[in-house]
C-alpha positions in Angstrom: 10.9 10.2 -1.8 10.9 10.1 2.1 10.8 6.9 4.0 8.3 7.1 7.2 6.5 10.4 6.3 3.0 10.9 8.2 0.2 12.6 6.0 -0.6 16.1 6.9 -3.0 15.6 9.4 -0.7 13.1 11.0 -3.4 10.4 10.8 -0.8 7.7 9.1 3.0 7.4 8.2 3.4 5.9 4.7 6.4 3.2 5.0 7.9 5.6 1.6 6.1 9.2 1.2 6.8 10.1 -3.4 5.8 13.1 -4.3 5.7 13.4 -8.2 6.4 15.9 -10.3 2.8 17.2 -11.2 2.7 17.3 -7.2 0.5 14.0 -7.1 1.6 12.0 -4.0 1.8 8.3 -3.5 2.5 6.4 -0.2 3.9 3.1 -0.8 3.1 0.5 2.0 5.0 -2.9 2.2 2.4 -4.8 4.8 4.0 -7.9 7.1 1.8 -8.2 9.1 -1.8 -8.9 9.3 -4.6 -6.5 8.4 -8.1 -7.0 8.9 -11.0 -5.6 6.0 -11.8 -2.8 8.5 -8.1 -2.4 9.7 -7.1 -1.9 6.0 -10.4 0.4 4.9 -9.5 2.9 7.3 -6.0 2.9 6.4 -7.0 3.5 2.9 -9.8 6.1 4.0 -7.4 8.0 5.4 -5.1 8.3 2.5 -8.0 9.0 0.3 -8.8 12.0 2.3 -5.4 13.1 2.4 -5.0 13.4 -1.7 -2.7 10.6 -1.5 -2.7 6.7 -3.8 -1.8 4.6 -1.7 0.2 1.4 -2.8 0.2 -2.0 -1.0 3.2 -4.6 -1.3 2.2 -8.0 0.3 4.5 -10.4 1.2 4.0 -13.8 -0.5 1.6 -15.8 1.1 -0.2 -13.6 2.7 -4.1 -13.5 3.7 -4.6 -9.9 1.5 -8.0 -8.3 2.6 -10.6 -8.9 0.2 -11.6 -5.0 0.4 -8.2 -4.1 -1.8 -9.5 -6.3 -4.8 -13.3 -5.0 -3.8 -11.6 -1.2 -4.3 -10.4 -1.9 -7.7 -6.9 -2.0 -6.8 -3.9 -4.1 -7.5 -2.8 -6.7 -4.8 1.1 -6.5 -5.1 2.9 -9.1 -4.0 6.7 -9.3 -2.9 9.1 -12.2 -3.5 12.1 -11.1 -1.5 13.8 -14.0 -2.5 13.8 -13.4 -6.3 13.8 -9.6 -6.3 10.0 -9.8 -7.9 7.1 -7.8 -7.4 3.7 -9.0 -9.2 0.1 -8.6 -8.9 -0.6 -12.0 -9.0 1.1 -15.3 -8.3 1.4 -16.3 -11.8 3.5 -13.9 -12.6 6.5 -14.8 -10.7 
């Protein structure tokens, strides 16, 4: 695990860079402020090309682009507060 690791063409720096076992790599991204559709589907492009899942931690309450749930991925959402992470509200 690194913390504020840039993908190999240096096109974005992950918030936490976790390189598994089977060499799979993940870049874990915990998102304050906001992103636009476009702002977000680049971001994601990017990692995509690069190999790499990318993860997105919201915090609660925030206005998620719509593209995540359009991709087929999880909206994550951070409760700071109670030490919770969920993918939807009604989990908490």
């Amino acid at each position: 695990m690194y913390l504020e690791q840039w993908t190999p063409a240096r096109k974005r720096r992950a918030d936490v860079a976790v390189e598994l076992t089977d060499g799979d790599r993940l870049a874990l991204e915990a998102q304050q402020a906001y992103l636009s559709d476009e702002e977000w589907c680049a971001r994601h492009r990017d990692y995509v090309a690069a190999g790499i899942t990318d993860v997105w931690f919201w915090r609660r309450n925030a206005d998620i682009p719509r593209r995540i749930l359009a991709e087929g991925m999880a909206a994550w959402l951070i409760h700071t507060g109670a030490s919770v992470a969920a993918t939807t509200i009604e989990e908490w």
